[in-house]
C-alpha positions in Angstrom: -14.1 -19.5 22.5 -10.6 -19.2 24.5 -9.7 -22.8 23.9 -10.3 -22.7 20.4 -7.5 -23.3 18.4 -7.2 -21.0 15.7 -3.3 -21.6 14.6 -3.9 -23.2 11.4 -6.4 -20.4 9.9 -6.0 -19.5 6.7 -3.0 -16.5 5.6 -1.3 -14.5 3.2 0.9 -16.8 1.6 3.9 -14.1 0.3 5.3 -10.5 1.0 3.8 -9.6 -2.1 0.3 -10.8 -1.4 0.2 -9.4 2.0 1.2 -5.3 0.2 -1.1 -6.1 -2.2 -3.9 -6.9 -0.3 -3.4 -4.6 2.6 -3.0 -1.8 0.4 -5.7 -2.8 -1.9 -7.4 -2.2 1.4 -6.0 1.1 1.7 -6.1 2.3 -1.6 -10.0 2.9 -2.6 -12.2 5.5 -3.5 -10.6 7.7 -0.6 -7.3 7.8 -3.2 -8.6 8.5 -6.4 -12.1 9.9 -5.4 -11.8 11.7 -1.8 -8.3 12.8 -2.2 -8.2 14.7 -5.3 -11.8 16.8 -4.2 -10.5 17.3 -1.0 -6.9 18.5 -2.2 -8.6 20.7 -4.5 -10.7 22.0 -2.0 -7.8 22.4 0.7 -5.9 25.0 -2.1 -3.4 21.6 -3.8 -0.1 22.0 -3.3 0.1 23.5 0.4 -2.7 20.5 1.1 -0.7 17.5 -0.3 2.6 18.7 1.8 0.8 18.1 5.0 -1.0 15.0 3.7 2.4 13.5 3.5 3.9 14.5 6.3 1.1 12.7 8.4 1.1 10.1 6.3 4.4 8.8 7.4 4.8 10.9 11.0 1.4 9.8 12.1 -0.2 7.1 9.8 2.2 4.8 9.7 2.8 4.1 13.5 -1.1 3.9 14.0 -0.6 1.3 10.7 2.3 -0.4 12.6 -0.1 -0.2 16.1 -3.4 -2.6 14.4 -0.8 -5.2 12.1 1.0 -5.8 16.1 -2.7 -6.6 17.3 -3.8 -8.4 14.8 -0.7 -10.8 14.1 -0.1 -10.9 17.9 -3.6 -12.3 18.3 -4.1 -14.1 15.1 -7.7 -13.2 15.7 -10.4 -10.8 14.2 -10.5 -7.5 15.2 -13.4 -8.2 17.8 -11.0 -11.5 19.1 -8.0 -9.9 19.2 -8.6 -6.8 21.7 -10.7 -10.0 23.5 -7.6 -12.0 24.0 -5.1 -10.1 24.6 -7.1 -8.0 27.4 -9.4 -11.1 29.0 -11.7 -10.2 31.3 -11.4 -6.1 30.6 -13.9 -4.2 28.3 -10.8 -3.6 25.3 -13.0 -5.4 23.2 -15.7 -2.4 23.0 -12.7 -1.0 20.4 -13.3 -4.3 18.3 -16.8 -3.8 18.2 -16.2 -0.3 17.4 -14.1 -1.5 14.3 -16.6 -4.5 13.0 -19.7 -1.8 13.5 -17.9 0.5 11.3 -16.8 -2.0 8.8 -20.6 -3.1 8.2 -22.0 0.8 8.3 -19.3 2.0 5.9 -19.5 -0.8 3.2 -23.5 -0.1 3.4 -22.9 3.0 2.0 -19.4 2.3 0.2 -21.1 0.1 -1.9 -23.4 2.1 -3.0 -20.8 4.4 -4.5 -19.2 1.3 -5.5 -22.4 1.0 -7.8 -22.1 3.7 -9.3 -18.4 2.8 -10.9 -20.2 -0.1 -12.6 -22.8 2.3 -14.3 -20.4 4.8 -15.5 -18.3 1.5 -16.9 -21.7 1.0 -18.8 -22.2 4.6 -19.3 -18.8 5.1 -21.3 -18.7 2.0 -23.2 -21.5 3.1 -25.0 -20.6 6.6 -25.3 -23.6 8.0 -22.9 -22.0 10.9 -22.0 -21.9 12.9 -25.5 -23.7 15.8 -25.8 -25.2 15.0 -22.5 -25.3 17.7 -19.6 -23.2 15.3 -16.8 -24.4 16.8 -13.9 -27.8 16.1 -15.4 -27.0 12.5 -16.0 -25.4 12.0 -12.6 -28.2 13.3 -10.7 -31.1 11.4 -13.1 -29.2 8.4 -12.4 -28.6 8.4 -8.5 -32.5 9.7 -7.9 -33.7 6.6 -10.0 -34.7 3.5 -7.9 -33.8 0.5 -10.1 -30.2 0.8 -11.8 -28.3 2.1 -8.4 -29.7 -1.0 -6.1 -28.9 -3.4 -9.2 -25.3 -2.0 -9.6 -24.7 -1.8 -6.0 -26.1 -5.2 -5.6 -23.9 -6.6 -8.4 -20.7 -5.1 -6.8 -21.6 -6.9 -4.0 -21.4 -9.9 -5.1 -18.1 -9.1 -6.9 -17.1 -8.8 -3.1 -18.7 -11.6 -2.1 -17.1 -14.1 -4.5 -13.9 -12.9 -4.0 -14.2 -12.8 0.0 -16.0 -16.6 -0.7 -12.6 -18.1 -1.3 -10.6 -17.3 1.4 -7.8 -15.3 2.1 -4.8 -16.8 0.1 -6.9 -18.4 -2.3 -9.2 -15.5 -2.8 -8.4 -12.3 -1.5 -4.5 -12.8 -1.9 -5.1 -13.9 -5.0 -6.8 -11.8 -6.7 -5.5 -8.3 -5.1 -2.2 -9.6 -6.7 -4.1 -9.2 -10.0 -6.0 -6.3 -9.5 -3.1 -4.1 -7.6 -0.5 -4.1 -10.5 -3.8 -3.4 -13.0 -4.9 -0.4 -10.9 -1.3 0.9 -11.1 -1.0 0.5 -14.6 -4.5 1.8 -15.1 -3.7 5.1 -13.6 -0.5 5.1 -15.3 -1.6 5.2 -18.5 -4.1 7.7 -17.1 -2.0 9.7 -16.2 0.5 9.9 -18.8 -2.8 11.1 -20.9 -3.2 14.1 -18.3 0.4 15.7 -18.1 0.5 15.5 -22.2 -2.6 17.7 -22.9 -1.5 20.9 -23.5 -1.9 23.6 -20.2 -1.5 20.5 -18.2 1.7 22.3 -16.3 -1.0 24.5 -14.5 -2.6 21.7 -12.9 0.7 20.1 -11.5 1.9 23.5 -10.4 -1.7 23.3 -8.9 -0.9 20.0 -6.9 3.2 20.4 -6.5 3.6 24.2 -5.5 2.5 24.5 -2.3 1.0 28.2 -1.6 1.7 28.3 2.6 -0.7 31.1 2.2 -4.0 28.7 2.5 -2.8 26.6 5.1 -5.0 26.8 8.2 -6.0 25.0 11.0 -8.8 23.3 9.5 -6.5 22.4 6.3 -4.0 20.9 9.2 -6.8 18.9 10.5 -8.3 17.8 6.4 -5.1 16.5 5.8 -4.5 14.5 9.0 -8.4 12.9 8.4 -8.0 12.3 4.6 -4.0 10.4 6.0 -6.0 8.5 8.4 -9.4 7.8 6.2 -6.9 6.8 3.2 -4.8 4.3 5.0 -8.1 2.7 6.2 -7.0 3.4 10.3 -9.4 2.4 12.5 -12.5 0.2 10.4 -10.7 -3.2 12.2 -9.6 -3.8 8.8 -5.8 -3.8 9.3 -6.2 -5.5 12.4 -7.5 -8.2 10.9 -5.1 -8.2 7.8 -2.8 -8.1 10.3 -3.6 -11.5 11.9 -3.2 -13.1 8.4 0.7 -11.9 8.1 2.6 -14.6 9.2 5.6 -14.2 11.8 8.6 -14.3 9.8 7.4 -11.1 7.8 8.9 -7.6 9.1 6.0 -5.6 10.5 7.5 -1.8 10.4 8.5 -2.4 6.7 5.6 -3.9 5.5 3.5 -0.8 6.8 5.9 1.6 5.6 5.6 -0.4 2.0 1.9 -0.3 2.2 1.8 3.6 3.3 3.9 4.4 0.0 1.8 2.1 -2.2 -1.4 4.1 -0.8 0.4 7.4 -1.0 1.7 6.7 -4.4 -1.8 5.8 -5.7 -3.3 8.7 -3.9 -0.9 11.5 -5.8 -0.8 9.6 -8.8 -4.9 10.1 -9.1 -3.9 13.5 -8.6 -1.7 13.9 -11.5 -4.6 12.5 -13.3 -7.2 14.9 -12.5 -5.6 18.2 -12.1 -3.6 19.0 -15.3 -6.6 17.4 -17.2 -9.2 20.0 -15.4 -6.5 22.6 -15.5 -5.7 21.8 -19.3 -9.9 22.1 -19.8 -11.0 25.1 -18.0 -12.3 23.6 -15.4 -12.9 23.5 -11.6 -10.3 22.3 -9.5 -12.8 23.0 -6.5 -15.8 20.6 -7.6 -16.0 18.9 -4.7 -17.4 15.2 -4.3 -18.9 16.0 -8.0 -15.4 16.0 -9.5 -15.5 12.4 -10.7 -18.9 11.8 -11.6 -19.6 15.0 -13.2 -16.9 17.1 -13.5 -14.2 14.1 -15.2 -17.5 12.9 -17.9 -17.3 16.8 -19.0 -13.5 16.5 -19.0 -13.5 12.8 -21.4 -15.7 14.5 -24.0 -13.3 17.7 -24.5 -10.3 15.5 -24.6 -8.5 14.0 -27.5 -9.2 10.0 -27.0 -12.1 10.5 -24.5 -13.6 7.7 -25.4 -11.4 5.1 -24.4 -9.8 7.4 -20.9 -13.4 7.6 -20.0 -13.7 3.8 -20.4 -10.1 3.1 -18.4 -11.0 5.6 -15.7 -14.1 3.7 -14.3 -12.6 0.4 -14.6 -9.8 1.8 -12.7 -12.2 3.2 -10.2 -14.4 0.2 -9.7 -11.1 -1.7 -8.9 -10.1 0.8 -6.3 -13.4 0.3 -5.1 -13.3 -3.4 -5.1 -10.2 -4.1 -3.1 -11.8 -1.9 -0.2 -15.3 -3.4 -0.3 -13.0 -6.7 -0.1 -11.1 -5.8 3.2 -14.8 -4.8 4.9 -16.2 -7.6 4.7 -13.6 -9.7 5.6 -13.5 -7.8 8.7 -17.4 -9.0 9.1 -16.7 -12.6 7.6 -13.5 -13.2 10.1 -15.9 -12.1 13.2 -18.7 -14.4 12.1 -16.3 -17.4 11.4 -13.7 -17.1 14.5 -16.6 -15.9 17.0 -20.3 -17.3 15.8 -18.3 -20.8 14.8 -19.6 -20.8 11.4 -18.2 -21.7 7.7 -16.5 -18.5 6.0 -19.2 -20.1 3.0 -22.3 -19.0 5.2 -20.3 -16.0 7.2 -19.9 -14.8 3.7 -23.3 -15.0 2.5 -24.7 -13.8 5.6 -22.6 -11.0 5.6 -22.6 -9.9 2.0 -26.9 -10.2 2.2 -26.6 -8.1 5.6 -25.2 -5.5 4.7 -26.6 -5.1 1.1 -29.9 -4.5 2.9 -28.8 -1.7 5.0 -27.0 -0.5 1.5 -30.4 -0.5 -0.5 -31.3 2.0 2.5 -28.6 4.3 1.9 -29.0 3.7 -1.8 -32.9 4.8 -1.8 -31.6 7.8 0.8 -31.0 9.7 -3.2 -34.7 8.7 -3.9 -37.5 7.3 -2.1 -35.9 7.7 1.4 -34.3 11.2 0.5 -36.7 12.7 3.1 -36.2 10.6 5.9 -33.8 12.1 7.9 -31.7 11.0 10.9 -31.0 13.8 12.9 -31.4 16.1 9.8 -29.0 13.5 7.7 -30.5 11.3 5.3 -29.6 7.5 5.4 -26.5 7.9 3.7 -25.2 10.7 5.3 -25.8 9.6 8.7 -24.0 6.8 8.2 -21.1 8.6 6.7 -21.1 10.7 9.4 -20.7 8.4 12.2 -18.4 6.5 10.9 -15.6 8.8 9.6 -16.3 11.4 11.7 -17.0 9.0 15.4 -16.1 5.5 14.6 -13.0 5.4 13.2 -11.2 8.4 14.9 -12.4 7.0 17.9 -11.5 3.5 17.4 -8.0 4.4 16.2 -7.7 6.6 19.3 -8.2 3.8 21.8 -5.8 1.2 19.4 -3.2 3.4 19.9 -3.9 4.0 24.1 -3.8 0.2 24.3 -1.0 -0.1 22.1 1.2 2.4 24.1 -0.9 2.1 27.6 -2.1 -1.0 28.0 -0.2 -4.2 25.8 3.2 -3.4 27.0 6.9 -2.6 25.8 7.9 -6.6 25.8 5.3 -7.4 23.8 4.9 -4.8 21.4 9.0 -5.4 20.7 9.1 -9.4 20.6 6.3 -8.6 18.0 8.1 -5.8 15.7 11.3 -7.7 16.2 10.2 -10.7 15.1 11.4 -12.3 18.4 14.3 -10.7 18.1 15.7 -11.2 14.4 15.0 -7.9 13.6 17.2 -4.8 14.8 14.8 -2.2 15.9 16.4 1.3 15.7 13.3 3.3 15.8 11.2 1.5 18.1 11.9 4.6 20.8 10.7 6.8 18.4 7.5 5.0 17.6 6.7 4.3 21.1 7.0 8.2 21.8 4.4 8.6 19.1 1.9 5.9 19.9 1.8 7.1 23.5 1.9 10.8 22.9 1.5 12.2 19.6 -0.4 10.0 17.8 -3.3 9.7 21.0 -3.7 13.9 21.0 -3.6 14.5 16.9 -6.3 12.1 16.6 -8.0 13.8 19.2 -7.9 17.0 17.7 -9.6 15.7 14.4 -12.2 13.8 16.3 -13.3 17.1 18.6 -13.2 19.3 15.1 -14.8 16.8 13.1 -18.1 16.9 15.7 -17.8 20.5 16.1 -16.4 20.8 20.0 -13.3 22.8 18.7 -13.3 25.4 16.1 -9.5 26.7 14.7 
C-alpha cells in the first residue's frame, strides 16, 4: 500500500461544501437530542457557559489537530496515522477511530430509526390523545417497525455515501445543512412566541454558578467533544478531502460555530416550549421522544411543529450517519483496494447487522447483557466513554509529541501563505492542556476519579 498513489482521490470541491459537510458531521443527534437533556440535566444556563468555553478553548484545537492529519496524509483515518508514523504502532489510534465509527453508527442508527417513525407518527396525527411515553416505549419494544426504520435510514446513508464525496456527500450536505438551519429556525421562532417562553430562555441564558460542579465541568467538556464528533476518525478523514489551498484554523473555527450555533439554537427550541407548557426541563434522554410529542399536542399549530421537528431531526441524524460510514467506506477503498460501490455496500450491510442487534437490545435481546449492559448500551459505553476520549487523547500526543513543529506549521500555514499568529498558543494546548482535560473525562467517565 505505500506506493499507491492516492493524489487524485476524490474531494470537497468548495469552502462551502467542506463547512457543510464537516459540520453536518458534527451537528447530529448530540446537538438537538443530547445537548438539550444534558443541559437540562446539568442546571441550563451555568451548563451552556462551560459548554462554550471548551468548545472553542479545547474543541477546536483537537478539531484543528485530526483536519492537519487527515489533509497532511490525504489518507483514511487508519492510513494516515500509517503514513505518517511508518513502521511505529500510531496506527492502533486509527483503528481505534474506524472501530468506533462502525460500533457507534450500529447503534446511531437505530436512533436514527426512530426519527423516521415519529415523521410517520406526526403526519398522521398518532400522537393525540395518546399517553407518549406509552407510545415510545410500545414502539421501541416491538420487533418489526424499529429494524425496518433503522434499516431504511441506512440506506438513506448508503446512497448518499454511494456517490462519492463531491458528488454525493458534498452535494447533498450543501442541501440538507441550510434546511436543518432553517428547520430549527422556524422552530424556534414558534418556541420564544408561546407565552411563559421567557422562563425557559432565562432557563438556558442565566447561568446559576450555584450548580456548577466538578462533574458539570467534566458533562460539558464530554458533550464539547461528543458534539464536535472528536475522536470517531471522522474528521480525520474529512480532513484528507480538504484540499491545500483552504485555511485549516478557520475552517475549524467555522465548523465549531456552525455546531455550536445549531446546538443552542435546539435549545431555544426546547426550553421556552417545555417552560411555556409546564413541563420538565430535566427529562433526560426522553425529552424528545416523549416529553416534545406531549409538548406538540398542548401547543397552538402542533400539528405541523411536530411534523417539522422530526424531519429536522432525521436530517441531523443523517448528515452524521453520513460521516461514519465514510470513515468505514474510505478504510475499505484506500486499504482493502476495493470500489467505494462494493466498500459501500459492504459497509452499509455490516454494520446494519450489528444495528439490528442493538435494535432487538429494547426487545428480544433486552436480557442479554454484556457486562450487565444490554447490546445497546454496551456499545454506547465503549465508545463515548473509551473510544473516543481515548482516541482523541493519543491524536493530540501525536500531534504535539510525535509529528513535529515543521510539519504541523507548513500544514496550518498553508506552506506559508498563511500568517499564523496563534500557532504558539495552539501548540501550548495540544501538548499540555488539551492531553490532561481529556484525561480527566476519560478517568471520570469509567469511574477511576470521583469529584
Amino acid at each position: 500500500m505505500a506506493n499507491v498513489d492516492f493524489s487524485n482521490r476524490d474531494s470537497f470541491g468548495s469552502k462551502f461544501g467542506v463547512i457543510a459537510a464537516t459540520a453536518g458531521s458534527a451537528v447530529g443527534l448530540g446537538n438537538i437530542w443530547r445537548f438539550p437533556y444534558v443541559a437540562g440535566e446539568s442546571g441550563g444556563g451555568a451548563f451552556v457557559l462551560i459548554y462554550l468555553g471548551f468548545i472553542f478553548i479545547i474543541g477546536v484545537p483537537v478539531m484543528l489537530s485530526e483536519f492537519t492529519i487527515g489533509r497532511r496524509a490525504k489518507l483514511n483515518t487508519f492510513g494516515a496515522f500509517k503514513k505518517l508514523a511508518p513502521g511505529k504502532p500510531w496506527f492502533l489510534v486509527g483503528v481505534m477511530g474506524l472501530v468506533a465509527a462502525f460500533l457507534i453508527l450500529a447503534f446511531y442508527s437505530t436512533i436514527a430509526g426512530w426519527t423516521l417513525e415519529y415523521i410517520v407518527k406526526a403526519f398522521s396525527n398518532g400522537f393525540e390523545n395518546q399517553n407518549t411515553t406509552v407510545v415510545f416505549e410500545s414502539f421501541k419494544s416491538s420487533t418489526f417497525r424499529p429494524i425496518f426504520w433503522q434499516i431504511t435510514f441506512m440506506g438513506l446513508t448508503a446512497w448518499i455515501v454511494l456517490a462519492g464525496v463531491k458528488d454525493g456527500i458534498e452535494k447533498y450536505t450543501k442541501i440538507l445543512m441550510p434546511l436543518l438551519f432553517i428547520l430549527i429556525v422556524v422552530m424556534c421562532i414558534r418556541a420564544v412566541t408561546l407565552p411563559g417562553a421567557a422562563k425557559g430562555l432565562e432557563f438556558l441564558f442565566k447561568p446559576d454558578f450555584s450548580k456548577i460542579t466538578w462533574n458539570v465541568v467534566l458533562e460539558a467538556l464530554g458533550q464539547a467533544a461528543f458534539s464536535l464528533s472528536i475522536g470517531m476518525g471522522a474528521l480525520i478523514t474529512y480532513g484528507s478531502y480538504i484540499r491545500k489551498d483552504n485555511n485549516l484554523p478557520v475552517t475549524a473555527i467555522q465548523v465549531s460555530i456552525a455546531d455550536t450555533l445549531i446546538a443552542i439554537l435546539a435549545g431555544v427550541m426546547i426550553f421556552p416550549a417545555v417552560f411555556a407548557l409546564g413541563m420538565d426541563p430535566q427529562a433526560g434522554p426522553g425529552l424528545v421522544f416523549q416529553v416534545l410529542p406531549e409538548l406538540f399536542m398542548k401547543m397552538p399549530g402542533g400539528y405541523y411543529f411536530s411534523i417539522v421537528f422530526f424531519i429536522l431531526l432525521a436530517v441531523a441524524a443523517l448528515t452524521s450517519t453520513v460521516s461514519l460510514l465514510e470513515v468505514v467506506v474510505a478504510y475499505f477503498v484506500e486499504e482493502l483496494r476495493i470500489s467505494r460501490r462494493k466498500a459501500t455496500i459492504i459497509g452499509a450491510i455490516s454494520i446494519s447487522l450489528l444495528g439490528v442487534l442493538c435494535t432487538l437490545s429494547y426487545s428480544e435481546l433486552k436480557d442479554f447483557k454484556i457486562f450487565g449492559q444490554t447490546i445497546f448500551d454496551a456499545f454506547d459505553y465503549v465508545t463515548a466513554n473509551i473510544f473516543l476520549p481515548v482516541g482523541a487523547f493519543f491524536i493530540v500526543i501525536f500531534l504535539g509529541w510525535f509529528l513535529g513543529k515543521k510539519v504541523i506549521a507548513d500544514e496550518l500555514s498553508n506552506e506559508g501563505a498563511l500568517k499564523m499568529k496563534f500557532f504558539g498558543l495552539f501548540m501550548f494546548i495540544i501538548k499540555y492542556i488539551a492531553p490532561i482535560a481529556i484525561a480527566l473525562v476519560f478517568l471520570n467517565s469509567i469511574g477511576i476519579i470521583k469529584f
